[in-house]
ZAVOTI-247452 format. One record per residue: residue number from 1; y, z, x negated of N, C-alpha, C, O in turn; residue in one letter. Coordinates in Angstrom, 2 decimals, padded with zeros to 5 digits. Atoms other than C-alpha are relative to their C-alpha. Layout:
# residues N
- NUM;Y;Z;X;Y;Z;X;Y;Z;X;Y;Z;X;A
...
END
This chain:
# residues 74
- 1;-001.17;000.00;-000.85;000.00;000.00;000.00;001.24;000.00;-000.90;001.07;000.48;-002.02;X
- 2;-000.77;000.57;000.69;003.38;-001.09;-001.23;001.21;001.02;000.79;001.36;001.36;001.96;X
- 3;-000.51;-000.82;-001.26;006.05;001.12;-000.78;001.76;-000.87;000.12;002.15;-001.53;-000.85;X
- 4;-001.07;000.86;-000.17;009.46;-000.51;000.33;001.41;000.88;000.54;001.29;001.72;001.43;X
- 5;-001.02;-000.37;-000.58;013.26;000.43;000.79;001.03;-000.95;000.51;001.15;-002.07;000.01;X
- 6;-000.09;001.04;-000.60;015.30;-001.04;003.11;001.21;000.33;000.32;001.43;001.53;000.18;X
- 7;-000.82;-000.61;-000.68;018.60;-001.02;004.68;-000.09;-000.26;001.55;-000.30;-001.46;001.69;X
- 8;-000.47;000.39;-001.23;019.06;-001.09;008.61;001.46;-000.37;000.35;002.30;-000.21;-000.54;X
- 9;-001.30;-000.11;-000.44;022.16;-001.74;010.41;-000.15;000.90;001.05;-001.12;000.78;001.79;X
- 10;000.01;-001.04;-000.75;022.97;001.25;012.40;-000.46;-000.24;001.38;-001.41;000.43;001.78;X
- 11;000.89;000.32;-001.10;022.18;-000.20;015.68;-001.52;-000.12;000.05;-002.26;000.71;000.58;X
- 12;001.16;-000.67;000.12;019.04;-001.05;014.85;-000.52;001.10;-000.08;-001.28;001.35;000.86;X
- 13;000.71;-001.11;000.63;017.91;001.88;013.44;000.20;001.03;001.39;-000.84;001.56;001.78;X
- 14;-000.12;-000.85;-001.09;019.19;004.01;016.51;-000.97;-000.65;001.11;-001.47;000.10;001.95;X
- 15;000.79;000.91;-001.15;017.21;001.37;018.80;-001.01;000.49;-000.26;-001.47;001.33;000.50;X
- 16;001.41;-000.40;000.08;013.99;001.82;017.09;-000.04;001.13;-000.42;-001.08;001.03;-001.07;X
- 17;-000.07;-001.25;-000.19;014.45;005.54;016.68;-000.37;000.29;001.83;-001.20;001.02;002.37;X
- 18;000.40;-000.54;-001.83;014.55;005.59;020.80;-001.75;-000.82;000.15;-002.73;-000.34;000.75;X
- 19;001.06;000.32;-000.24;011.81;003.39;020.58;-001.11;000.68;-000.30;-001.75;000.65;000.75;X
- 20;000.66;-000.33;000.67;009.20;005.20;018.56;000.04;001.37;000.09;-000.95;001.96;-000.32;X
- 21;000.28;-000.97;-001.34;009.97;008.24;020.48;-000.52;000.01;001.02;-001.20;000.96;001.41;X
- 22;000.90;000.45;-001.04;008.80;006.62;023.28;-000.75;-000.19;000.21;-001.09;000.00;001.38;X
- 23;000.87;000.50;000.64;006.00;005.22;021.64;-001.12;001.41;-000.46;-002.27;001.73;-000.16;X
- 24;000.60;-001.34;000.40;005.51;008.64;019.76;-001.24;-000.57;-000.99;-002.45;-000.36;-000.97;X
- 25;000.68;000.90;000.62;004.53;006.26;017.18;000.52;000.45;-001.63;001.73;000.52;-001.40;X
- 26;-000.54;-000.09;001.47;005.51;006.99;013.21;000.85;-001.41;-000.40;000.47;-002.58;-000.37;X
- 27;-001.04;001.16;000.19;008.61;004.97;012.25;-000.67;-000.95;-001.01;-000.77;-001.99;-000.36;X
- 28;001.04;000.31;001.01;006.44;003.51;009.12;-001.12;-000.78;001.08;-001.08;-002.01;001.08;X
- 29;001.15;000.81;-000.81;003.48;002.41;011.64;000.77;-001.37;001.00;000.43;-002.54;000.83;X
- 30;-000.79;000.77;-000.12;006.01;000.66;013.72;000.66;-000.58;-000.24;000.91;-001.38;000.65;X
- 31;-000.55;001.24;001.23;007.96;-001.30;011.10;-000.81;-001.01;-000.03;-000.54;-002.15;000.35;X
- 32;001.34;000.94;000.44;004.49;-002.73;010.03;-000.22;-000.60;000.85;-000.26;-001.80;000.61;X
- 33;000.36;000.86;-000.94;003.65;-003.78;013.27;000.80;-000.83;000.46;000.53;-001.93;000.94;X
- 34;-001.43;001.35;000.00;007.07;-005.39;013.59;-000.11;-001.02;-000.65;000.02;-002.11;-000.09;X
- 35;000.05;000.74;000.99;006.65;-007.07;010.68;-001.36;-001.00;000.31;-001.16;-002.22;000.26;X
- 36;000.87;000.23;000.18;003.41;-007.94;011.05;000.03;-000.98;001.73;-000.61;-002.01;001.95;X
- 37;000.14;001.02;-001.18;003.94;-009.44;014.65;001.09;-001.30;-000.34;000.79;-002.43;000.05;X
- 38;-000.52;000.98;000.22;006.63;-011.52;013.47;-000.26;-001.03;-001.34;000.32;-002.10;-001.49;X
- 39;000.92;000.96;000.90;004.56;-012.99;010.41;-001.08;-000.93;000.76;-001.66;-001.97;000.44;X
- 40;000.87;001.28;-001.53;002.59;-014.44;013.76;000.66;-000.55;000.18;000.40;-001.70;-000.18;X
- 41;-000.52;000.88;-000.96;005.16;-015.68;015.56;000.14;-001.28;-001.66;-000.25;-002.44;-001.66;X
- 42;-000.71;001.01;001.00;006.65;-017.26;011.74;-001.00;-001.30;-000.20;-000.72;-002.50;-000.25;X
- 43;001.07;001.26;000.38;003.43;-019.20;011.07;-000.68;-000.57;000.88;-001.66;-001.24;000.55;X
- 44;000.61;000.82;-001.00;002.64;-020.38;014.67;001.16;-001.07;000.27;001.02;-002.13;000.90;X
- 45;-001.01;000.81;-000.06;006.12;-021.72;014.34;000.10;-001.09;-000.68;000.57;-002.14;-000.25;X
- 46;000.68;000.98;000.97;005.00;-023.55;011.36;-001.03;-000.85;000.19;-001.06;-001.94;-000.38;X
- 47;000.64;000.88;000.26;002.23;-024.81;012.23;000.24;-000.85;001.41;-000.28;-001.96;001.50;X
- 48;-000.46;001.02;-000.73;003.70;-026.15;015.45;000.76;-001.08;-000.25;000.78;-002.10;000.43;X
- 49;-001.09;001.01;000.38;006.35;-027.96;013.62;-001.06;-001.01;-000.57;-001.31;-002.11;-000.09;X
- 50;001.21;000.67;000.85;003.51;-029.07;011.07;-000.72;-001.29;001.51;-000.40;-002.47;001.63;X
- 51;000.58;001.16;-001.21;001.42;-030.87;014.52;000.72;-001.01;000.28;000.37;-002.19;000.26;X
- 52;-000.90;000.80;-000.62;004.45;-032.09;015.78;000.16;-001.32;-000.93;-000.11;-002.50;-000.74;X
- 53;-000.10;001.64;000.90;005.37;-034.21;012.70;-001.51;-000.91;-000.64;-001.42;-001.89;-001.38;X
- 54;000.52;000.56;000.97;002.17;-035.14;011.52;-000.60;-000.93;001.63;-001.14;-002.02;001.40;X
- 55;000.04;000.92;-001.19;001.64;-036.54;015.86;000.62;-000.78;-000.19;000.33;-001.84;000.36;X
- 56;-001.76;001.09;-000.29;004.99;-038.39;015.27;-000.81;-001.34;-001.04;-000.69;-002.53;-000.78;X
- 57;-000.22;001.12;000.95;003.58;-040.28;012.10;-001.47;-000.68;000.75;-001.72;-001.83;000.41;X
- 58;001.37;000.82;-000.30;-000.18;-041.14;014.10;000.86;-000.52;001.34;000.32;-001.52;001.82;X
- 59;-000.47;000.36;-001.31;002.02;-041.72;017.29;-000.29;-001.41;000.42;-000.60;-001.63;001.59;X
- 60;-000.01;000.76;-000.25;001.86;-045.07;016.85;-001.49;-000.92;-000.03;-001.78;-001.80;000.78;X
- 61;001.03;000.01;-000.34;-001.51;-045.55;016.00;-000.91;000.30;001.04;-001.55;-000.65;001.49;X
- 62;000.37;-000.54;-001.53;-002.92;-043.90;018.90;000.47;-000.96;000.90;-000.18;-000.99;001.94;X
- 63;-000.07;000.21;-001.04;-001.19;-046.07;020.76;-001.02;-001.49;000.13;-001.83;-001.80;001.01;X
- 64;000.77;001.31;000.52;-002.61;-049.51;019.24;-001.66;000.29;000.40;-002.41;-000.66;000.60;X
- 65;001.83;-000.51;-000.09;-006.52;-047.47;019.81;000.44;000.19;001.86;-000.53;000.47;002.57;X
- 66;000.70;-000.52;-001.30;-005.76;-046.87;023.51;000.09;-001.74;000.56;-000.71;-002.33;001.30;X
- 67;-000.09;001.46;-000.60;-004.67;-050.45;024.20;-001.42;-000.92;-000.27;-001.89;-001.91;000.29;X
- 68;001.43;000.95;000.49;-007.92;-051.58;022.41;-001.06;000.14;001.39;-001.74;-000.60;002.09;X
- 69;000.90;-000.49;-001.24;-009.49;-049.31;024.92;000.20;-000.59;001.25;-000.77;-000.73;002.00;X
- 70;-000.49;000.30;-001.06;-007.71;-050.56;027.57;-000.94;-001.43;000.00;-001.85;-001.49;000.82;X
- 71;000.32;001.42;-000.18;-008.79;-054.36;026.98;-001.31;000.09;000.29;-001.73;-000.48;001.30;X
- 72;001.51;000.19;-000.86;-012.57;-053.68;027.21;-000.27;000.28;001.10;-001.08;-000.40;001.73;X
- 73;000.14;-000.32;-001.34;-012.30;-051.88;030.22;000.39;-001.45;000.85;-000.03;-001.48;002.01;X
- 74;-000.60;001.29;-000.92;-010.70;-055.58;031.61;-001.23;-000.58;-000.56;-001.54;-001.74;-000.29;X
END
């Protein structure tokens, strides 16, 4: 375990103070899981972008394979 110092900005820090009362959670356990949920969201964000462009560059292929498809069906 790695240990880390950090600054907040006062809002924060009063926010997740109410939070983690509420929670009744250790400020330390809840950081991590902060952190750790938004290292999800960061790399689903990535790899959506990633799909997106690498659809854009077959886009056009795909389309040339459905038309093929299309003609045997006639």
């Amino acid at each position: 375990m790695k240990n880390l110092s950090l600054k907040l900005r006062d809002e924060i820090f009063l926010e997740t103070e109410k939070v983690i009362r509420k929670l009744k959670v250790p400020r330390n356990l809840y950081i991590n899981h902060a952190i750790d949920h938004y290292n999800k969201v960061f790399k689903k964000r990535q790899l959506k972008a990633k799909l997106s462009d690498e659809s854009k560059l077959v886009a056009g292929e795909s389309l040339k394979v459905l038309k093929e498809f299309e003609s045997l069906e006639d």
